[in-house]
gemmi code that builds the backbone of each chain (N, CA, C; Angstrom):
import gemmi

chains = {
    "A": [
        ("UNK", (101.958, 110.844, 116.078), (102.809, 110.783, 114.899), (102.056, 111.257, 113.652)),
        ("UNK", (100.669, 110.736, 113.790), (99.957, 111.210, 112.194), (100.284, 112.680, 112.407)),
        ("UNK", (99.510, 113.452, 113.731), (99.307, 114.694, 113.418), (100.431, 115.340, 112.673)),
        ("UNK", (101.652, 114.870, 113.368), (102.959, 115.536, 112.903), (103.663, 115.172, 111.766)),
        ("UNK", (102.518, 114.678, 110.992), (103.259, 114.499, 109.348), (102.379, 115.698, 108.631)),
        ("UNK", (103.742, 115.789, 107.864), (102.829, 117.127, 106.525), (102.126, 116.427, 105.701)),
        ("UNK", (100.929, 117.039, 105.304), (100.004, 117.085, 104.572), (100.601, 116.859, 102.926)),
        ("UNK", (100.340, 116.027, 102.617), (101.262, 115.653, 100.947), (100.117, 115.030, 100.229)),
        ("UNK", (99.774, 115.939, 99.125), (98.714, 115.346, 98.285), (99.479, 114.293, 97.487)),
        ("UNK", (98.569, 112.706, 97.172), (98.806, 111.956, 96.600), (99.343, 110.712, 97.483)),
        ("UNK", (99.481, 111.514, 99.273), (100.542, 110.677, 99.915), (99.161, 109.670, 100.469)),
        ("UNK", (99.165, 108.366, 100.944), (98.666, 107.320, 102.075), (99.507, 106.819, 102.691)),
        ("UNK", (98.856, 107.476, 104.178), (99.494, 106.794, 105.138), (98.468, 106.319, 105.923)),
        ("UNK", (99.425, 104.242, 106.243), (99.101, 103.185, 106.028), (99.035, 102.873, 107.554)),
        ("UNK", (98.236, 102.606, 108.890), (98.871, 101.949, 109.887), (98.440, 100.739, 110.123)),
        ("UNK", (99.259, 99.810, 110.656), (99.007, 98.949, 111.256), (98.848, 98.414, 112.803)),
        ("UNK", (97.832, 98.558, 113.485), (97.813, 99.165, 114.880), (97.557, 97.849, 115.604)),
        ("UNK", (98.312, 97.527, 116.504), (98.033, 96.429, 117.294), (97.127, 95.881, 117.682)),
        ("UNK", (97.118, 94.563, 118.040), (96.326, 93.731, 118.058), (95.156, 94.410, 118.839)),
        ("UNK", (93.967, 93.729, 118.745), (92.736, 93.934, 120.095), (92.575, 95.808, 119.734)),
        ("UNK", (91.834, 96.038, 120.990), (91.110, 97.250, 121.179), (91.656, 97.913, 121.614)),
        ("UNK", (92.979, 98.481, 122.603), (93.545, 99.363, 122.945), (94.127, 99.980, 122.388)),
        ("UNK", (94.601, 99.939, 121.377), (95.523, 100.757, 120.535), (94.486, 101.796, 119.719)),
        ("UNK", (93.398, 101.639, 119.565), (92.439, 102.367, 119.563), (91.647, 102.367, 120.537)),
        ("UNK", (91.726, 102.429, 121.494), (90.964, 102.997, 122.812), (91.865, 104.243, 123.291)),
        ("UNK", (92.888, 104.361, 123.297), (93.710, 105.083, 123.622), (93.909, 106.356, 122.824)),
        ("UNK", (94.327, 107.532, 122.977), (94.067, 108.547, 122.173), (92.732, 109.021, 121.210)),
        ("UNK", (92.529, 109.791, 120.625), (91.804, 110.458, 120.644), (91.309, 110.182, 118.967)),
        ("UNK", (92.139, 109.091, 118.106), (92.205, 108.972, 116.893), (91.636, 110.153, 115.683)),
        ("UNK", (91.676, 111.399, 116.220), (90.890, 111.970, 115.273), (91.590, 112.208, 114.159)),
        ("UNK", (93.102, 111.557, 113.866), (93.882, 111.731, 112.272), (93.500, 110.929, 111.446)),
        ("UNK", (92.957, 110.228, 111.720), (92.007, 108.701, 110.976), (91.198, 109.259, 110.501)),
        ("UNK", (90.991, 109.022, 108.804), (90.663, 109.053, 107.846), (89.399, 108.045, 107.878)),
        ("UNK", (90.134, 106.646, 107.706), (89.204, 105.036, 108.042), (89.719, 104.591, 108.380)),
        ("UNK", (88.969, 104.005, 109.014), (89.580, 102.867, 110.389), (89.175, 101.486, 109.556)),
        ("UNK", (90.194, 100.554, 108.999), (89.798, 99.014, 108.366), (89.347, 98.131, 109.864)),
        ("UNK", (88.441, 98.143, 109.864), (88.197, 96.534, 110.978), (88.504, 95.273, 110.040)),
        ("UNK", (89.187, 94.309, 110.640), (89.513, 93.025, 110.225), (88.788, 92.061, 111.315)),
        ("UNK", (87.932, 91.217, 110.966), (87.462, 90.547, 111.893), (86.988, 88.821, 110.736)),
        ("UNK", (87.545, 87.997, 111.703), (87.530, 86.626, 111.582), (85.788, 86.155, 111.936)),
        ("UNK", (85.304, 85.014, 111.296), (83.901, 84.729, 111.617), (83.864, 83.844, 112.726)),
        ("UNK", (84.322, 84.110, 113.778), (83.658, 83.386, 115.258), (83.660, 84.755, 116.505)),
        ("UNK", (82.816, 84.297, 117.528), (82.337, 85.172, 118.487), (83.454, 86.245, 118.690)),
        ("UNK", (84.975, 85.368, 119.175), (85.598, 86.635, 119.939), (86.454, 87.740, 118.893)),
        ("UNK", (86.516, 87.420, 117.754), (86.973, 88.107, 116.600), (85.631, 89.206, 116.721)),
        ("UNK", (84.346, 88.820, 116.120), (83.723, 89.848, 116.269), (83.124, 90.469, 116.840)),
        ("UNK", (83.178, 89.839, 118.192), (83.255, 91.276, 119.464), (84.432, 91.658, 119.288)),
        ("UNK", (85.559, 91.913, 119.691), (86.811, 92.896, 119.060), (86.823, 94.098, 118.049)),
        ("UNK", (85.833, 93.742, 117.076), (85.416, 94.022, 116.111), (84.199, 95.291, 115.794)),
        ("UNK", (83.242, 94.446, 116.984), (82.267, 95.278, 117.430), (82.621, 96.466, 118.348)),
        ("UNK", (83.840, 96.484, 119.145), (84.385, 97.322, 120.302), (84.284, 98.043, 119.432)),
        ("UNK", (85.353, 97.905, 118.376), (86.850, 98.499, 117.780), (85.373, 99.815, 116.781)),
        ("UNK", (84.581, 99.248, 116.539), (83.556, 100.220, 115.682), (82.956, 101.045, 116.312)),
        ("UNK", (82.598, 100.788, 117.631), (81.882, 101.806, 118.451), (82.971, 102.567, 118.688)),
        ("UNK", (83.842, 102.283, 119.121), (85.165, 103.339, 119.338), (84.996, 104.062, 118.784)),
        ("UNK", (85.578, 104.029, 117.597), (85.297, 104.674, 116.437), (84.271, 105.276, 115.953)),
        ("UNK", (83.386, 105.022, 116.024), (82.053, 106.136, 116.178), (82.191, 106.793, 117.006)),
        ("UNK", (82.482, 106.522, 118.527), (82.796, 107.813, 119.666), (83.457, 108.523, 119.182)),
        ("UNK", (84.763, 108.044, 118.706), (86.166, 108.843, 118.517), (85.712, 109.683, 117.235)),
        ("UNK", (84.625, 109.996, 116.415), (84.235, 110.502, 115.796), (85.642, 109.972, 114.205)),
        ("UNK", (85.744, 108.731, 114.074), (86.752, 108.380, 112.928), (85.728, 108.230, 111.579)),
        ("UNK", (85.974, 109.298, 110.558), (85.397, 109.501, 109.372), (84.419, 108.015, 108.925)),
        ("UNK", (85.336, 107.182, 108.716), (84.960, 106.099, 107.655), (85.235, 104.640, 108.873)),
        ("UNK", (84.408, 103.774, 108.487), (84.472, 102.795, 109.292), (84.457, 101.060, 107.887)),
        ("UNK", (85.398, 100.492, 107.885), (85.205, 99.648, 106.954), (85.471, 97.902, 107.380)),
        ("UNK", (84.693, 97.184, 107.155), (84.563, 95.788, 108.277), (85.228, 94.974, 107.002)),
        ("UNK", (85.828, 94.418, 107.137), (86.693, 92.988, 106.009), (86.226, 91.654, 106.792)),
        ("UNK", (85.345, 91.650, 106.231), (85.279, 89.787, 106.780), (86.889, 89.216, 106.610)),
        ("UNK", (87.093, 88.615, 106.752), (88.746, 87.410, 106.522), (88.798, 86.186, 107.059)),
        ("UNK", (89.345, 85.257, 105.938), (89.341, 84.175, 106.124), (87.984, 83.184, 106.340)),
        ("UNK", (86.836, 83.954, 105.055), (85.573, 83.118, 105.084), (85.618, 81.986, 104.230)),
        ("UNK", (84.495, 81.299, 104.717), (85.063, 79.843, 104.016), (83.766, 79.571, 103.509)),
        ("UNK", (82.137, 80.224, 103.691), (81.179, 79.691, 103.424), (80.237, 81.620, 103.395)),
        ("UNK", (78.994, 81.276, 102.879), (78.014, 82.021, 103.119), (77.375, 81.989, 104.895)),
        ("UNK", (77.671, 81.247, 105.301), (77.284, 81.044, 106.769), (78.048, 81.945, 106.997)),
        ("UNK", (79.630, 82.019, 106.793), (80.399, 82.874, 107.679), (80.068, 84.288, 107.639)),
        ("UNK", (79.663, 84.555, 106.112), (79.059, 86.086, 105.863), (78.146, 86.464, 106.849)),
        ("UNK", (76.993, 85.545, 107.181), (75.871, 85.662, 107.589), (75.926, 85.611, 109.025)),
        ("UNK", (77.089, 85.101, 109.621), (77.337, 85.246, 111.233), (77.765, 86.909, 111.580)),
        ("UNK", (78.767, 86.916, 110.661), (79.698, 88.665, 110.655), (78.184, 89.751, 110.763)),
        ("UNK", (77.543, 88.995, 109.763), (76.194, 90.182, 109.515), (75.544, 90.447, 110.740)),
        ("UNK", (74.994, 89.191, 110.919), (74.296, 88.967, 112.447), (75.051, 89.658, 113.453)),
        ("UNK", (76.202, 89.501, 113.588), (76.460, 89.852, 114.768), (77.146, 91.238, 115.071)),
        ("UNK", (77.327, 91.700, 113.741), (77.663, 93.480, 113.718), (76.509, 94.261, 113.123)),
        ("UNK", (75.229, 93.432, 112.925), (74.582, 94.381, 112.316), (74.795, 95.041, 111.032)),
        ("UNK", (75.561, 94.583, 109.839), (75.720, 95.189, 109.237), (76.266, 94.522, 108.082)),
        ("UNK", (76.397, 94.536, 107.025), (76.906, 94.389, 105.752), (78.841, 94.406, 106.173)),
        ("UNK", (79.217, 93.395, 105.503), (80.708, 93.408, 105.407), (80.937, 94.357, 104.016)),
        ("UNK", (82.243, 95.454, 104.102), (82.632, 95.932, 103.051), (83.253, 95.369, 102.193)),
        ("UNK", (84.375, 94.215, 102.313), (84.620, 93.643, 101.482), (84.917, 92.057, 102.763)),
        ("UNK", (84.741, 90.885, 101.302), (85.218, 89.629, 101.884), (85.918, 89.025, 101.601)),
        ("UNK", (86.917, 88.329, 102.250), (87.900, 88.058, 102.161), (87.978, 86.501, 102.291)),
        ("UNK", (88.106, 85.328, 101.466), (88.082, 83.982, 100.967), (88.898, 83.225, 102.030)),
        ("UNK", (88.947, 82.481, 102.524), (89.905, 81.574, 103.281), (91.079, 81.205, 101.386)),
        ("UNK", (92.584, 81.428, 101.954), (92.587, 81.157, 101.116), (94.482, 80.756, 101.566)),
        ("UNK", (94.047, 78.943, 100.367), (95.681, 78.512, 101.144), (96.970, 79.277, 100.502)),
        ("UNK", (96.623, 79.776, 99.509), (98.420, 80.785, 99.224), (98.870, 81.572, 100.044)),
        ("UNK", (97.682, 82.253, 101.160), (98.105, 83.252, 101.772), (98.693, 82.579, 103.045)),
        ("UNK", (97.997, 81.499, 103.077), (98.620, 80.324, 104.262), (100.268, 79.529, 103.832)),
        ("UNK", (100.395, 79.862, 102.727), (101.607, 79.304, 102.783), (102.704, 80.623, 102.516)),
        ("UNK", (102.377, 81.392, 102.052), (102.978, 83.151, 101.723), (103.569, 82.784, 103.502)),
        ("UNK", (102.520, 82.910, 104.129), (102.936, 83.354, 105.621), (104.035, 81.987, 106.107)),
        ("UNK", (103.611, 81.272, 105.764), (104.945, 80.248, 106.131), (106.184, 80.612, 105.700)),
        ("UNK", (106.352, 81.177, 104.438), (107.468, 81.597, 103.677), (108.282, 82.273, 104.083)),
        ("UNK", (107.229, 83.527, 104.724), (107.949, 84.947, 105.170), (107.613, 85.357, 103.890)),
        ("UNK", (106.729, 85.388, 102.696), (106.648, 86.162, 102.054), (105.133, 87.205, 102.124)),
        ("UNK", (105.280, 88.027, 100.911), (104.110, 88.836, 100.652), (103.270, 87.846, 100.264)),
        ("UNK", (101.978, 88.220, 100.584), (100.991, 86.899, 99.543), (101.173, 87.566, 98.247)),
        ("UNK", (101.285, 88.934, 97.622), (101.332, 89.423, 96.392), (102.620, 88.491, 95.756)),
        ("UNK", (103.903, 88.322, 96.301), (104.550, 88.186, 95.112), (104.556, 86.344, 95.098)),
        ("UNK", (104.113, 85.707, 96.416), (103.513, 84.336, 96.257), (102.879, 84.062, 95.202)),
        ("UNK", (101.749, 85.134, 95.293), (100.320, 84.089, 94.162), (99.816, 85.489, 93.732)),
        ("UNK", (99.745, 86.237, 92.912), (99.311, 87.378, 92.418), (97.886, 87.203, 92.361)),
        ("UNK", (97.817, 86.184, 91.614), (96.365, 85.258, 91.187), (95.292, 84.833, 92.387)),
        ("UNK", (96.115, 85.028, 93.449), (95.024, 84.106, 94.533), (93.615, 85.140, 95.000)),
        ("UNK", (92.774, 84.146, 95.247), (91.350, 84.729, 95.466), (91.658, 85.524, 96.712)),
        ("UNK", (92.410, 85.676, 98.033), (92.418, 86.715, 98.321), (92.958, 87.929, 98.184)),
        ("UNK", (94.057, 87.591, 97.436), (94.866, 88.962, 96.544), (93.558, 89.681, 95.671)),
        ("UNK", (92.854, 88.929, 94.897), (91.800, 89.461, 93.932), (90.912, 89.986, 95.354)),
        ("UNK", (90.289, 89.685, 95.858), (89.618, 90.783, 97.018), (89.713, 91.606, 97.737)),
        ("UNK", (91.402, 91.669, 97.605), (91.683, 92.961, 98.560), (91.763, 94.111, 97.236)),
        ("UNK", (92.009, 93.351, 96.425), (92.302, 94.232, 94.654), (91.200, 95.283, 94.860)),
        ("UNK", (89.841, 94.646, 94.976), (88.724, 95.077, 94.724), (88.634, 96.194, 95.863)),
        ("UNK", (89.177, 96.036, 97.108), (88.819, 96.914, 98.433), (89.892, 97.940, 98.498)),
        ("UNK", (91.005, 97.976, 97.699), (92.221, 98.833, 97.718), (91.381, 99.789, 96.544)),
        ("UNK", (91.028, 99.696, 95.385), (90.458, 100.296, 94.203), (89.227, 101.338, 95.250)),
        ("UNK", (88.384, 100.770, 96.032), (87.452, 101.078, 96.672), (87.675, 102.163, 97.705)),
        ("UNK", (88.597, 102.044, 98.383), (89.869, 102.532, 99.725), (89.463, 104.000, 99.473)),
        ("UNK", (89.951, 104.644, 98.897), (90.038, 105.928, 98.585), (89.228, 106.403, 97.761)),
        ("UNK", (87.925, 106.050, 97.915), (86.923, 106.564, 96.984), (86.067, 106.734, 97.798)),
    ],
    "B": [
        ("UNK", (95.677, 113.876, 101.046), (96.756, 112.662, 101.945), (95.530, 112.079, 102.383)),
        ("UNK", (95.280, 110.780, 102.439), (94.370, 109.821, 103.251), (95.541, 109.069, 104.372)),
        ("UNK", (94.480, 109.547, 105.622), (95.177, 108.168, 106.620), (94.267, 107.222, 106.863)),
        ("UNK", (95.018, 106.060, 106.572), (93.566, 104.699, 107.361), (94.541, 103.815, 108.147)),
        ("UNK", (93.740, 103.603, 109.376), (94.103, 102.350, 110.670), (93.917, 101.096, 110.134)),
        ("UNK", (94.478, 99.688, 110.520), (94.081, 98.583, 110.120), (93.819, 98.050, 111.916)),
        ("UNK", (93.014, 97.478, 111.821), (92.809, 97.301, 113.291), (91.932, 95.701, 113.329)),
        ("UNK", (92.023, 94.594, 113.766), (91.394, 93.542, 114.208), (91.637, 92.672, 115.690)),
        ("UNK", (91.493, 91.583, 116.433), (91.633, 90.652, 117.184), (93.286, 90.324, 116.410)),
        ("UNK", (93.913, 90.176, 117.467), (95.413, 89.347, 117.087), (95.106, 88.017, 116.597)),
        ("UNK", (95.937, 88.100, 115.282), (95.275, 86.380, 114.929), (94.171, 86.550, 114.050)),
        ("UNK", (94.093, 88.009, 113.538), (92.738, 88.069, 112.328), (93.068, 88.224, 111.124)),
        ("UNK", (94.501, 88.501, 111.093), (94.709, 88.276, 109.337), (94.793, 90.137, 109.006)),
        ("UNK", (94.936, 91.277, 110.263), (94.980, 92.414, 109.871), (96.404, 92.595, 109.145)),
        ("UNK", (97.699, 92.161, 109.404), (98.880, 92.661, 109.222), (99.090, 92.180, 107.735)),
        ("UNK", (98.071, 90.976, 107.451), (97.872, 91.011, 106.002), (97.341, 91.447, 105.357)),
        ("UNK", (96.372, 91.952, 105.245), (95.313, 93.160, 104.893), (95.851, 94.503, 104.958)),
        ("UNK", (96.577, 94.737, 105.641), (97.586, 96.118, 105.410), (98.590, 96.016, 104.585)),
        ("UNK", (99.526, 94.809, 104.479), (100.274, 94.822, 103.731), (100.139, 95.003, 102.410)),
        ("UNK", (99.465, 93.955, 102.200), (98.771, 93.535, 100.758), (97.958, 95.170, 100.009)),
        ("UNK", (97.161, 95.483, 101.041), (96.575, 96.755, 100.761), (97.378, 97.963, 100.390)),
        ("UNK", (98.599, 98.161, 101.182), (99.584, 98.724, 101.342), (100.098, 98.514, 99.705)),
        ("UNK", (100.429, 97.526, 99.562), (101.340, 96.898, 98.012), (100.591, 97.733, 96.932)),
        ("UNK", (98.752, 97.226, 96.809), (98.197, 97.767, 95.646), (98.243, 99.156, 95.464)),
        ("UNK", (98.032, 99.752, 96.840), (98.271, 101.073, 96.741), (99.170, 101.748, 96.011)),
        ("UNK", (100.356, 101.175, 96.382), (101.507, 102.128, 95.714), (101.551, 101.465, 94.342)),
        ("UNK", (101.115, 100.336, 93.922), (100.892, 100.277, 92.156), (100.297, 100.789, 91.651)),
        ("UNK", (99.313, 101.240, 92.567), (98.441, 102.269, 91.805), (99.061, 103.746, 91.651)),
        ("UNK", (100.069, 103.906, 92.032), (100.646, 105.250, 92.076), (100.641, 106.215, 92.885)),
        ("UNK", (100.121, 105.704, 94.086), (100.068, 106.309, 95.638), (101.295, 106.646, 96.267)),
        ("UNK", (101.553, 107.103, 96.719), (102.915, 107.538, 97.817), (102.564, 107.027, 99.464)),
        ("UNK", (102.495, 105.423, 99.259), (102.368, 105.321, 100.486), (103.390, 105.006, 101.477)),
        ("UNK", (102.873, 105.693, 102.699), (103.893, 105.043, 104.071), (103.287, 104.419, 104.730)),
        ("UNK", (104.098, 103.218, 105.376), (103.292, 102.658, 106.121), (104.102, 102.589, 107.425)),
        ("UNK", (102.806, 102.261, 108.619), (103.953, 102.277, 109.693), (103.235, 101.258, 110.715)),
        ("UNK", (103.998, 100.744, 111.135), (103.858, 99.197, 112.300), (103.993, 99.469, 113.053)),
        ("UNK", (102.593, 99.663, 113.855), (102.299, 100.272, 115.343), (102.386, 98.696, 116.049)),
        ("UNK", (102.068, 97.922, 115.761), (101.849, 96.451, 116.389), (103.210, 95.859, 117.086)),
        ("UNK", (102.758, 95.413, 118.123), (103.586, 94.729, 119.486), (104.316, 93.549, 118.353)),
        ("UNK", (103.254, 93.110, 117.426), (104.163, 92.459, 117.071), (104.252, 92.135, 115.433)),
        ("UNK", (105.875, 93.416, 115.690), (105.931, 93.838, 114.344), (106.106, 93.084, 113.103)),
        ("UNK", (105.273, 92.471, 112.469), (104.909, 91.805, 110.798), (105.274, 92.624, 109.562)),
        ("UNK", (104.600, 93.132, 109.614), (104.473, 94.226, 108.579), (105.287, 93.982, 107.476)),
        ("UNK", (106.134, 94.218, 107.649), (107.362, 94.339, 106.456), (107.355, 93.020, 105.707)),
        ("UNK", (107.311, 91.769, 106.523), (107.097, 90.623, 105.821), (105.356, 90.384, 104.959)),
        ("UNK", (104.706, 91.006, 105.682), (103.226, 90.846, 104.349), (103.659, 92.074, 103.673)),
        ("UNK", (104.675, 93.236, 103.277), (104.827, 93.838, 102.299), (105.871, 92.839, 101.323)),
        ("UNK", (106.764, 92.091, 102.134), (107.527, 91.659, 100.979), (108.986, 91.928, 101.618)),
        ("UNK", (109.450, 92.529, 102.388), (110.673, 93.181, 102.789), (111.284, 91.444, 103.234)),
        ("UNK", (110.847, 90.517, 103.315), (111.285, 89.571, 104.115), (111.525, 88.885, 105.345)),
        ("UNK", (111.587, 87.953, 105.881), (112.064, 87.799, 107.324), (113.168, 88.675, 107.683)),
        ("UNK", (114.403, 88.279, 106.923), (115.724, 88.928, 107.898), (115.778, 90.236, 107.439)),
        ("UNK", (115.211, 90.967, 106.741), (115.351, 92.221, 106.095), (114.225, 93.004, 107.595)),
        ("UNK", (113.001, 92.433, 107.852), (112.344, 92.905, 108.641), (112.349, 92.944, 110.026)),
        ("UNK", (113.391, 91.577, 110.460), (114.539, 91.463, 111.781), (115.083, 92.537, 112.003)),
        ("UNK", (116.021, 93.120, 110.631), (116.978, 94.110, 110.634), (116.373, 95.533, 110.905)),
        ("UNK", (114.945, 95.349, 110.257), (114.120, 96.689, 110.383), (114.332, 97.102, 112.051)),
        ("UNK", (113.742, 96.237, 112.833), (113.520, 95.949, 114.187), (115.005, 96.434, 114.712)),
        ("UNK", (116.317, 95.846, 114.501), (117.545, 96.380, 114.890), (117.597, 98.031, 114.821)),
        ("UNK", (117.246, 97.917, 113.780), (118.046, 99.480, 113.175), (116.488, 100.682, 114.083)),
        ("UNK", (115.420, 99.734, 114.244), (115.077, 100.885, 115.223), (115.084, 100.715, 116.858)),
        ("UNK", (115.878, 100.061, 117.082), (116.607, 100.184, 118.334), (117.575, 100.930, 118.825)),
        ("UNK", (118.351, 100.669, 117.709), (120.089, 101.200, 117.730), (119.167, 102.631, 117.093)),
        ("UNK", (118.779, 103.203, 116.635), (118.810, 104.688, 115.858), (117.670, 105.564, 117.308)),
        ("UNK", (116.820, 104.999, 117.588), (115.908, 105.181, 118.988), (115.532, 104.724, 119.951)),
        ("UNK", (117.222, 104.709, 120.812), (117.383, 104.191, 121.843), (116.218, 105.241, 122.775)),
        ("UNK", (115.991, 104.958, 123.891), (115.158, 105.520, 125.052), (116.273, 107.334, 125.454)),
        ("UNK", (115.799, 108.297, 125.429), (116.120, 108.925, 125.849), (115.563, 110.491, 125.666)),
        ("UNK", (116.335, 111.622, 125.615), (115.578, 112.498, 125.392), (114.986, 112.897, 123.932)),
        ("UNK", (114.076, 113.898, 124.177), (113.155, 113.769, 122.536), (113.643, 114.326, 121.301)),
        ("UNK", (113.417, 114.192, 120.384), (114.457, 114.381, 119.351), (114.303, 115.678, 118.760)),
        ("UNK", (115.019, 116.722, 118.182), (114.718, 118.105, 118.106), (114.598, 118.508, 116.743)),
        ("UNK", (113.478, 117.764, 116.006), (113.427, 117.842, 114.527), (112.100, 117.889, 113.892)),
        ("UNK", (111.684, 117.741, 113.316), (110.231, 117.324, 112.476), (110.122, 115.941, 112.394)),
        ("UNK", (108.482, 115.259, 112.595), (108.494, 114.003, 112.249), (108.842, 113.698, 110.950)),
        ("UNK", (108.611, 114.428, 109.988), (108.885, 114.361, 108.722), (110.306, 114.107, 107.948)),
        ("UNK", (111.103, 114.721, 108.802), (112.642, 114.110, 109.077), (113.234, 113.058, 109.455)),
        ("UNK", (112.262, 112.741, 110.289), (112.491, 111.680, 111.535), (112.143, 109.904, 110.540)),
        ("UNK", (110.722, 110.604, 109.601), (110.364, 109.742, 108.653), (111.506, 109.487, 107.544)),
        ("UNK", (112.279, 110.643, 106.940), (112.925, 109.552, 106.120), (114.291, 109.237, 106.135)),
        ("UNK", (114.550, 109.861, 107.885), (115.612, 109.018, 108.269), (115.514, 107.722, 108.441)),
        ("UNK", (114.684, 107.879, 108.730), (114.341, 105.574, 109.432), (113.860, 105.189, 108.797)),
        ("UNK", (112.455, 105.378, 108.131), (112.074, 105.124, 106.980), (112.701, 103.784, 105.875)),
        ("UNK", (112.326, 102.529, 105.788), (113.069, 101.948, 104.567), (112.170, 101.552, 104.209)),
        ("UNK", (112.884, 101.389, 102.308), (112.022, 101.775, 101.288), (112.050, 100.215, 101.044)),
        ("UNK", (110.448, 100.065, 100.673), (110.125, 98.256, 100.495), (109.923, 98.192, 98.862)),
        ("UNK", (109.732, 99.663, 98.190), (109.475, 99.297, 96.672), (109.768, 100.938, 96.320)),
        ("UNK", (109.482, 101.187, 95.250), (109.078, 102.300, 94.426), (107.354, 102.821, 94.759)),
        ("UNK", (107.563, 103.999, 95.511), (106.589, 104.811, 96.178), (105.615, 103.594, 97.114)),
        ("UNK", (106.655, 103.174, 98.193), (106.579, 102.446, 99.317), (107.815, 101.892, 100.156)),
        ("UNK", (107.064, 102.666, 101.735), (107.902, 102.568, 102.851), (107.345, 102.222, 103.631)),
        ("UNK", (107.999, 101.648, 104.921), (108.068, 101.344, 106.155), (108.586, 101.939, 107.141)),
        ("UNK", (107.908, 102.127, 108.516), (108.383, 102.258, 109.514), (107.932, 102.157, 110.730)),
        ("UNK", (108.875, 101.782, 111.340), (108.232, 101.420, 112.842), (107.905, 102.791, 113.826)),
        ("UNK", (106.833, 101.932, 114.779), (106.376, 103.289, 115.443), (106.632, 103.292, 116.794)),
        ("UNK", (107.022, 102.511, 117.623), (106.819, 102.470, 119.081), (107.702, 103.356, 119.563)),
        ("UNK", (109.026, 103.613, 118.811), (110.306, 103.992, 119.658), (109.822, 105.716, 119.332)),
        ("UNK", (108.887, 105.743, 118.731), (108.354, 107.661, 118.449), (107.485, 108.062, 119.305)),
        ("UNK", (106.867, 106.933, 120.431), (106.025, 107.341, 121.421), (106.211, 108.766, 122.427)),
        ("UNK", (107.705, 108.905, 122.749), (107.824, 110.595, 123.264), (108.554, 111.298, 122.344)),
        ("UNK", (107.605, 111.509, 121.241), (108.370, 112.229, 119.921), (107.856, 113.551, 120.082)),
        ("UNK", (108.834, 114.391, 120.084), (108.505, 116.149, 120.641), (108.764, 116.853, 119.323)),
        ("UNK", (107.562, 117.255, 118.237), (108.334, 118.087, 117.013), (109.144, 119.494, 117.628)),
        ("UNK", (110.021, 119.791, 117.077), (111.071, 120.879, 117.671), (111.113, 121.935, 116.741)),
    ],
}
model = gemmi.Model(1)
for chain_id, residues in chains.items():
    chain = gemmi.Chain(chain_id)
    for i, (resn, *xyz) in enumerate(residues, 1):
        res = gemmi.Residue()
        res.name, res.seqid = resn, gemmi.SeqId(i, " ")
        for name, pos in zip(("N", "CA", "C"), xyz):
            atom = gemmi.Atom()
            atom.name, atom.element = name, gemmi.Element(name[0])
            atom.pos, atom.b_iso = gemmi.Position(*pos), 0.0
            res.add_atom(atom)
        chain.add_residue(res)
    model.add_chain(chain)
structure = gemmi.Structure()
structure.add_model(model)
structure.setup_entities()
């Protein structure tokens, strides 16, 4: 589907690709720009995590960007680190508006504009395309 | 045009991280599309579209791409036929039913 969209300056296009590692194991991803890893701070989140990056280095995908989510401490930073080797690009706060947004059925944006993880993705969307 | 994947473990908080990401984008004045490759389609609700608005999403790409032969058009057509609009320079759309999508 990417390949077969026209080229539109100014345009982002956004996917959201299913859960786990197959949806990038599969094809050849070379329309990928960056690949966002989202990975939670316990073991099987970041092996998933760890797959999903080597993939992506095979698959030769430009940009590779890790979001810690749903950290609750400096420990959690420091597990993600440990165990991908690497610096998180941006981190993402445990944070209860977005826990209740999702109860709602709403956006967390029009929930809590204000909430500490709205302000961190602020910072990684500004970042995104640079 | 930038494309970026959102990709984590089910249960990691990706379909919010796209959404949300998705949102700032187009305040910033981006022309974004977004599209919900995921088994299990969220999306529209971390943009904001709602529960039953994003139910309906799910209907309307059933009924518009039922299973059959491939469609004889441009994806780009195909995009803003189905395509619904969640804001001002932001859309949605689902992706599974484009899996034998033949540009013509």
């Amino acid at each position: 589907m990417l390949a077969a969209l026209e080229e539109k300056p100014g345009r982002v296009v956004l996917v959201d690709l299913g859960g786990g590692v197959m949806t990038v194991a599969r094809g050849d991803q070379s329309q990928i720009d960056t690949l966002v890893v989202v990975v939670e701070p316990y073991p099987r989140s970041a092996e998933v995590a760890r797959r999903l990056l080597e993939m992506a280095a095979a698959k030769h995908v430009g940009r590779r960007i890790v979001v810690a989510n749903k950290v609750a401490d400096d420990q959690d930073v420091a597990f993600i680190r440990e165990f991908l080797g690497l610096e998180p690009d941006a981190v993402i706060p445990v944070d209860g508006a977005v826990r209740t947004a999702d109860r709602l059925g709403a956006s967390p944006i029009d929930h809590d504009r204000a909430s500490p993880a709205v302000g961190a993705l602020r910072e990684l969307a500004t970042s995104l395309l640079h | 045009m930038a494309k970026i994947a959102v990709a984590g473990k089910g249960g990691s908080g990706k379909t919010t991280v796209a959404g949300v990401l998705a949102r700032l984008l187009a305040e910033d004045g981006h022309d974004v599309l977004t599209v919900d490759a995921d088994e299990n389609p969220n999306l529209g609700i971390s943009l904001g579209l709602g529960v039953e608005r994003t139910e309906r999403l799910l209907g309307a790409r059933e009924a518009l791409l039922p299973d059959g032969p491939a469609i004889a058009c441009s994806m780009e057509e195909v995009v803003d036929d189905f395509a619904a609009e969640v804001g001002e320079r932001l859309r949605i759309v689902q992706v599974r039913k484009f899996d034998h999508f033949r540009p013509g």
